[in-house]
C-alpha positions as CSV (number, residue, x, y, z in Angstrom):
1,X,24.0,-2.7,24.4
2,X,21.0,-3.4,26.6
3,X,22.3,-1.1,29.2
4,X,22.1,1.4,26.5
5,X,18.4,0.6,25.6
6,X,17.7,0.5,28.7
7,X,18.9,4.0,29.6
8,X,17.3,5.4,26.3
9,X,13.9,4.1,27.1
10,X,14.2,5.4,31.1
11,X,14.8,9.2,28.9
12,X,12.0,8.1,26.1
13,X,9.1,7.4,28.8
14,X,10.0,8.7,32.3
15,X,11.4,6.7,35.3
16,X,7.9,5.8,36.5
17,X,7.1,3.5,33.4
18,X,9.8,0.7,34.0
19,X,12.0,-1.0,36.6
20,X,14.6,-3.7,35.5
21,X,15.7,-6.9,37.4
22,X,17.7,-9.6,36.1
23,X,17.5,-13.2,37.1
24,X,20.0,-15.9,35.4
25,X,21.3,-13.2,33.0
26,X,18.2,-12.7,31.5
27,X,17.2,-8.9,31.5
28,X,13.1,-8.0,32.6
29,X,11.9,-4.9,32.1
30,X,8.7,-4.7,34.2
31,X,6.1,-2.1,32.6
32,X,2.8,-0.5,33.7
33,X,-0.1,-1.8,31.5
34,X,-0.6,1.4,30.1
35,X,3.0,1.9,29.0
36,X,3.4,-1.6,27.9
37,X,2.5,-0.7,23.9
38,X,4.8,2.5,23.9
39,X,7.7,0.7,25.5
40,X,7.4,-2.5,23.0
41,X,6.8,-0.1,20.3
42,X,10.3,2.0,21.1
43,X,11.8,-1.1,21.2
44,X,11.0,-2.8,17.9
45,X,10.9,0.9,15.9
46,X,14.1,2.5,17.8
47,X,16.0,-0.2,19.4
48,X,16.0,-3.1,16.4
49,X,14.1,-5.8,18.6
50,X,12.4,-7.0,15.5
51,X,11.2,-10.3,16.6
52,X,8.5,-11.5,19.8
53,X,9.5,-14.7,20.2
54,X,7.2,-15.7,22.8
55,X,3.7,-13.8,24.1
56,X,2.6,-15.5,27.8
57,X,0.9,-15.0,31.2
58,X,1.2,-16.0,34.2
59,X,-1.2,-16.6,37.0
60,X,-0.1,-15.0,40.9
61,X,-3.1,-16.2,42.4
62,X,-1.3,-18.4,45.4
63,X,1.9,-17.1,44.9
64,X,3.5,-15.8,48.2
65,X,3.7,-12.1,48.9
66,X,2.0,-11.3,45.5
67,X,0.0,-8.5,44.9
68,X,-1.2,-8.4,41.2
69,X,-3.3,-11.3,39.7
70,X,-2.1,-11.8,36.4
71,X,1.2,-11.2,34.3
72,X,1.8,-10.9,30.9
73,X,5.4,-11.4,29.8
74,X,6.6,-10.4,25.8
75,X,10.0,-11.6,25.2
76,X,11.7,-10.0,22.3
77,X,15.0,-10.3,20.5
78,X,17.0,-8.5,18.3
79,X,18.1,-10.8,15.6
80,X,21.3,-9.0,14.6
81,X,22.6,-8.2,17.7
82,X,21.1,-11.4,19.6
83,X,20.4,-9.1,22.6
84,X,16.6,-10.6,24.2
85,X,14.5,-8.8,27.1
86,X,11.2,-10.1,28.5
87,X,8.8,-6.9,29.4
88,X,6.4,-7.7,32.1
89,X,3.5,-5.8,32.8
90,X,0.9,-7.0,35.9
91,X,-3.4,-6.7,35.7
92,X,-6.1,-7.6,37.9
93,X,-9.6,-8.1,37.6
94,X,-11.5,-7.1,36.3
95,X,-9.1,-5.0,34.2
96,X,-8.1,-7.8,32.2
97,X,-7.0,-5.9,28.8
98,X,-4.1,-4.8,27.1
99,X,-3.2,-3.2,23.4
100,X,-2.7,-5.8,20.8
101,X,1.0,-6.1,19.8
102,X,-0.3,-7.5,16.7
103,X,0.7,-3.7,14.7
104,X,4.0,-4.2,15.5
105,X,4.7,-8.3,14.8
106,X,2.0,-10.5,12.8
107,X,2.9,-13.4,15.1
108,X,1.2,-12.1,17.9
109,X,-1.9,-13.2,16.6
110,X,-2.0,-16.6,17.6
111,X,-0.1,-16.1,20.8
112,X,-2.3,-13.1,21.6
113,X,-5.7,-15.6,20.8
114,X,-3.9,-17.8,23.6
115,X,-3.7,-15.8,26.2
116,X,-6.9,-15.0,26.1
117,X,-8.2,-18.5,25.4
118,X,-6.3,-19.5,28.4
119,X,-6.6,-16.8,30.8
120,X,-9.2,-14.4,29.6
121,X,-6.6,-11.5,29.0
122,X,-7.9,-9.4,26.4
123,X,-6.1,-7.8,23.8
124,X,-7.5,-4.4,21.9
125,X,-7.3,-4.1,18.9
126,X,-7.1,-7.6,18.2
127,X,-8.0,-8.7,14.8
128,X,-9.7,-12.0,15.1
129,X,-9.6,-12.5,19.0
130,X,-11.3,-16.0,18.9
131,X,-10.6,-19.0,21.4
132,X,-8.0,-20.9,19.4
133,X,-7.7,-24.1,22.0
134,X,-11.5,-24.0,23.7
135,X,-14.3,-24.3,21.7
136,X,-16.2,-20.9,21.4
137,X,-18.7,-22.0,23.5
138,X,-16.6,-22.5,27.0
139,X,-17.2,-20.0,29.2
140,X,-14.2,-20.6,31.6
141,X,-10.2,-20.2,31.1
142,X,-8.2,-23.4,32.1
143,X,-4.8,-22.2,33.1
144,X,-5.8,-20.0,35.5
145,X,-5.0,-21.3,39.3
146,X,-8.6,-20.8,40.3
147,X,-9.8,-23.3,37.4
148,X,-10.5,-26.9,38.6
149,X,-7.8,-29.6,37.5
150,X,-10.7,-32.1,36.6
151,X,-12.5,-29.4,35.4
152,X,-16.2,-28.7,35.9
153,X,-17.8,-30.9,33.7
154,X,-18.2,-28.9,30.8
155,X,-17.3,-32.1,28.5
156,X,-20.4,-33.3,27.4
157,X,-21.4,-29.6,26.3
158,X,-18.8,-29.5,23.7
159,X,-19.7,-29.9,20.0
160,X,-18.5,-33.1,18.9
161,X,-17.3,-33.0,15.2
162,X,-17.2,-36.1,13.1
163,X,-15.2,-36.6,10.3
164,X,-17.4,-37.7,6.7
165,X,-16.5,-41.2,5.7
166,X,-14.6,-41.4,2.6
């Protein structure tokens, strides 16, 4: 079945907008950023994969031999077959911005306001793309590998909210 998907969307959008690897039998479909939406899209609309299970990103910075910054990986399943495939697509600064996925599945929302709470990845066409861990006011993004593990002392600018005594 994947093999099949996988052919169809080689036909659908032209050999230049994917390459496939598998690690662990796990099946990654890696995508240019700007084919990323169409290739998610054919596969919820034409191929069943009706559920994003998980929306993420990765950081290359020290990684050996890498060449993009940032990845974002969507892992989608189709729930009747149980076939999954993670799509990877790479950016760099200061092109950090993708389409929202959110069209397509309603859970992207939160996991979409992650990402870029956490990395600064944008997503157009967002809804309500608001920090969702960080308060509003931090300027910086704490998983990426550049980010201090202490931090930079941004504590003692956060807004500290009190609870009202009953």
């Amino acid at each position: 079945m994947i093999s099949e998907v996988l052919a169809q969307l080689g036909q659908d959008l032209g050999a230049d907008a994917q390459r496939v690897s598998e690690f662990r039998g796990n099946t990654r479909v890696h995508v240019p950023p700007a084919k990323v939406f169409a290739v998610l899209q054919s596969l919820k609309e034409k191929h069943g994969f009706d559920m994003l299970v998980d929306l993420t990103a990765v950081d290359y910075l020290y990684y050996p031999d890498a060449t993009d910054r940032f990845g974002v990986v969507y892992s989608v399943l189709n729930v009747t077959t149980g076939d999954r495939l993670f799509v990877r697509t790479l950016l760099n600064e200061p092109n950090l911005k993708l389409p929202s996925v959110f069209s397509l599945w309603k859970g992207a929302d939160w996991m979409e306001r992650e990402v870029y709470d956490m990395y600064g990845i944008r997503f157009e066409g967002h809804p309500n793309l608001l920090r969702i861990l960080m308060p509003q006011e931090f300027a910086a993004y704490p998983l990426r590998k550049d980010y201090p593990l202490r931090g930079r002392g941004e504590r003692h600018n956060f807004p500290v909210i009190t609870r009202a005594e009953s």
